[in-house]
Structures are given as C-alpha cells and as structure tokens.
N, C-alpha and C positions, 0 to 999 in steps of 0.2 A: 504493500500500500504506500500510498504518496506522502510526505511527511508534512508537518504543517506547524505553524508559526503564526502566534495570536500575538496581537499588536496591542495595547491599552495603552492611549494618552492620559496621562492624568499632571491634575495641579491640585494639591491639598483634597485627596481620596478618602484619606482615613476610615472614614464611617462608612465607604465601598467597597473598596481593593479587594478587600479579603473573599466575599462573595463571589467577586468575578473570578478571581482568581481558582477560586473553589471547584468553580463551574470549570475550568478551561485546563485545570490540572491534566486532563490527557491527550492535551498537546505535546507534540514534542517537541518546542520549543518555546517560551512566551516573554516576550519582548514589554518591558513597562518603561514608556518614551515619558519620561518624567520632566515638567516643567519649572521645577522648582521648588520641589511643595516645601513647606514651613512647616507642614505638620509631620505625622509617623509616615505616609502613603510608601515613601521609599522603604523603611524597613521596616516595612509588614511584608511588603512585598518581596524582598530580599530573605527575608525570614521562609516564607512561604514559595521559595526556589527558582522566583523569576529570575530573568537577565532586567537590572536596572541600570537604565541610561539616563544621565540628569544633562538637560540643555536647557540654561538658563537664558538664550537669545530667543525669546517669543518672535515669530514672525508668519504669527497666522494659520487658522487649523489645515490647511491646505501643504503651509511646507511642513509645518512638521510631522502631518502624515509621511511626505517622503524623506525627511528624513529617517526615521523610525522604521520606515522600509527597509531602508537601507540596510541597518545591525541583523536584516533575518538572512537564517541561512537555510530556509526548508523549502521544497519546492510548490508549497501553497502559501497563504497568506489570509488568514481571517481579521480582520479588522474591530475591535470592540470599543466601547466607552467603559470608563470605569463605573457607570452606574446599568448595566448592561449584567444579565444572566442567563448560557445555555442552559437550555432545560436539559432531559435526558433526552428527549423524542428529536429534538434538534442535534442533539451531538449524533445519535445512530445515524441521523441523515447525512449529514455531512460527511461523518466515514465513509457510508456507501459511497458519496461522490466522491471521495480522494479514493476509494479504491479503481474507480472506471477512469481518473486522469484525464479528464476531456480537456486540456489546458484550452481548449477554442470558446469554453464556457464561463461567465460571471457570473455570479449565485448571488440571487436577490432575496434577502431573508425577511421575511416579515415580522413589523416590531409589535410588540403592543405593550402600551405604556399603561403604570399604575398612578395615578395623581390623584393625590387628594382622597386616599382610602378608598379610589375601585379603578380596577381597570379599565379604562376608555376605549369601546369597542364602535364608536359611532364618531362625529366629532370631524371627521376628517384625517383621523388619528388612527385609522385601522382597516385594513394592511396598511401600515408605513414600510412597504417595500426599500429595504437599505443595499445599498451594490457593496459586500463586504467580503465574501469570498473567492479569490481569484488567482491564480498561477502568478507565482513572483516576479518570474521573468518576463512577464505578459504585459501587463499594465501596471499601473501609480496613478496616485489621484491628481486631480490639476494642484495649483497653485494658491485658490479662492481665499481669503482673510478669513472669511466666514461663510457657513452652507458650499461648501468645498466639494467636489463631486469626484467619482471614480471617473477616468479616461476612457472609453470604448473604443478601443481600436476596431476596424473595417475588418478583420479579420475574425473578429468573438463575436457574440451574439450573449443574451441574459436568458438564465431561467431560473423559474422562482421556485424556492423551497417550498415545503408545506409547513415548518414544526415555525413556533414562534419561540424570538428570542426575546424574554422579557426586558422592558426598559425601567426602570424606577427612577423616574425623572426629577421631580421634584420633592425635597422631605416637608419644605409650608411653603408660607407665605414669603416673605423676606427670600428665603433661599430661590421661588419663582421670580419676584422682584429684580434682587442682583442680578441673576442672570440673565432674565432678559434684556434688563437694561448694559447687559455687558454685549452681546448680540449684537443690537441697536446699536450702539457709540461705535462697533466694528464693520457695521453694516455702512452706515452714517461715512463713516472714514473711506471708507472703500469706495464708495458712490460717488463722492465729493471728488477726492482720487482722479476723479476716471471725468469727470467733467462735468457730472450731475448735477439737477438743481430740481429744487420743491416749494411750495408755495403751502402754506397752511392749512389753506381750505381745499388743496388734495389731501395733504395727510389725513386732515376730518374725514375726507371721503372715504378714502382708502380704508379708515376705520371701520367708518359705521359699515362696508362693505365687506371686510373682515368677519364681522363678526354674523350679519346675514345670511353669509356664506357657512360657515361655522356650523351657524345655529338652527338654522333652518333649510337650507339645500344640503347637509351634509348630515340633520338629523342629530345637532349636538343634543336637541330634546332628549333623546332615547337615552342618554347618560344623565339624565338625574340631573339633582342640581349641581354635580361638578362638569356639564355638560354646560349650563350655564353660564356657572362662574369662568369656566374655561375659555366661551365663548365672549364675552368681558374683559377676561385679563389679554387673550389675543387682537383684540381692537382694541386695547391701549396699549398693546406691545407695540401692533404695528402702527398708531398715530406716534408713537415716542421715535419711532427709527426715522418716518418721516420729517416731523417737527428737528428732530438732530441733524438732518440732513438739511433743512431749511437755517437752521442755525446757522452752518456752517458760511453759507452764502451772506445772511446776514452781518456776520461779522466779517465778511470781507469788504463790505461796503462799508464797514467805519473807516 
C-alpha cells in the first residue's frame, strides 16, 4: 500500500492537537507545520510522535500549506486543521484509496462541522466538500492569504469520498468573533493588495444577502437556532471583511 503523510497547521492548538493527532496516529508519517504557538501545541505534539516544524515567518495559509508540503516524505499527502477528526469509517476509506494509487485522482472529503452544541447539516455547511487528499508529487495548493485552494492540474480529475471528517470549528462566542475577524482583516488585505475597492452600502448588501442565502435558500432553518445564529454571525462576518476592505481605500484618501 501507498504510504501517507498528514499535514496539520496549527498556531496555539493546545485544546486540539491531541484529538487530531489521535485520529491520524496510523499515518505513516504526520507532519505539525507549527506557527509559533505560545502555548503546549508543539509539545503535545512532539510528545504524541509527530514531526514538528516551527516557522515563525507567517505568510498566508496558502504558502504555508506549501511549505509544510515540502518536510513530507510519503507518497500521499492528506491535509488536516488542527481542529479536524478522522472518524474510523473515513480512515478505512482512505486506505482502500492508497491501496488502488490512482495518483491521477484528488479526494474531496466531506466536512461536517459541530458549532455551537450540534452539528450543522443544512446551513450551507454540509457537504463542505474539502480537496485534501492527493499524490505528493502531483499537486500543492496555490499561494491565497486566505481560502487558499488545492491546484488541479489538466491531468487529475476529483472524486469524493463518502465517510465524513469531523470539523469542531468553533469552542463560543469570542473564539467565533477573533476568528472571523482574523479572516476578514486577511481577506481585507488581500483584496486591497490586488486593487480592490468597496463602498459600504455593498458591504450592507452583501450582508443582508449572506445571510438570505444562509438562511433560507440553503435551509439554515433546518439547524435550529444555531442555524440562525449562524446565519447572523455570517452576515456580519461578511459586512466586516467588506466594511475593512472599504477602510482601507478610505484611508488612502487622507
């Protein structure tokens, strides 16, 4: 069978690692592309027999996918978060697939995220088809700051898994807040970057069209009131990335 090489980025894990880790334990290799953490993430992980790499040069979840590529040495490549869990029905599946080697194949796993005390299976949130397992020698992900994507080369083609890999995305409120608002300001940067500009009463738009979208073409109803709330804090995620990107112009005008 094909050998394989599990990738986890992490920055300040701690209250994760060890679960993903748990899960990925029958990899033959597992790579923890570490950004610095402050807290234990490194040596739990160190503890628990990964390979840890510390690069404290942040420059965007895109290269440091490839660089973190790079340290593997197996001839597959699964890519996780560190708030990320195989199940069991996921790992037999994946075996099988490293045993047939189809390197001409990328493996689209389907996520499903727990937020907020239930899993989100409506929302827009499910299948969150993620492009994560793939021949090493094959492809690398692009470059992106942020929402960084896998490469498809003319030569592969995708097909999707059945078993879902759990996500555990958010532990409250605050912890949803930072982070989107970390997103945003990277989003925000990137956009500006490139030559972007936004006006406030798109961003308003975009919002209220967010969350529309969300909540009722996509069925967030069916999840309860964290289908709701979810559908809420994602049209003020996405008026915040706009409004920041609208900043940025603003202040170029003083």
């Amino acid at each position: 069978m094909s050998t394989l090489s599990v990738v986890i980025l992490t920055k300040n894990e701690q209250d994760n690692i060890a679960k993903c880790l748990a899960s990925a334990s029958w990899a033959d290799e597992i790579i923890v592309y570490d950004s610095n953490s402050t807290d234990g993430t490194a040596k739990i992980a160190t503890d628990l027999g990964a390979t840890v790499v510390t690069d404290a040069e942040w420059q965007g979840y895109g290269k440091q996918r490839i660089k973190a590529q790079k340290h593997t040495t197996c001839d597959w490549v699964l890519m996780l978060d560190a708030d990320e869990i195989i199940t069991a029905e996921l790992k037999t599946e994946i075996q099988q697939k490293l045993q047939g080697n189809n390197t001409a194949i990328i493996y689209a796993v389907p996520r499903l995220s727990f937020c907020f005390g239930r899993f989100i299976h409506h929302s827009g949130w499910y299948p969150d088809y993620v492009y994560r397992l793939y021949a090493r020698n094959k492809t690398q992900y692009n470059d992106a700051m942020v929402h960084e994507k896998l490469v498809i080369p003319s030569d592969m083609h995708i097909e999707k898994l059945k078993y879902d890999l759990l996500h555990y995305t958010y532990k409250d409120m605050n912890h949803y807040l930072v982070k989107s608002a970390h997103y945003a300001s990277i989003w925000a940067k990137d956009k500006h970057a490139s030559g972007k500009t936004t006006t406030l009463t798109t961003a308003v738009l975009h919002g209220i069209a967010c969350f529309v979208k969300m909540y009722l073409v996509r069925a967030g109803f069916l999840d309860g009131k964290q289908g709701f709330l979810l559908a809420l804090l994602s049209a003020h995620s996405t008026f915040v990335k706009y409004a920041d990107l609208w900043s940025y112009h603003y202040k170029n005008k003083d």
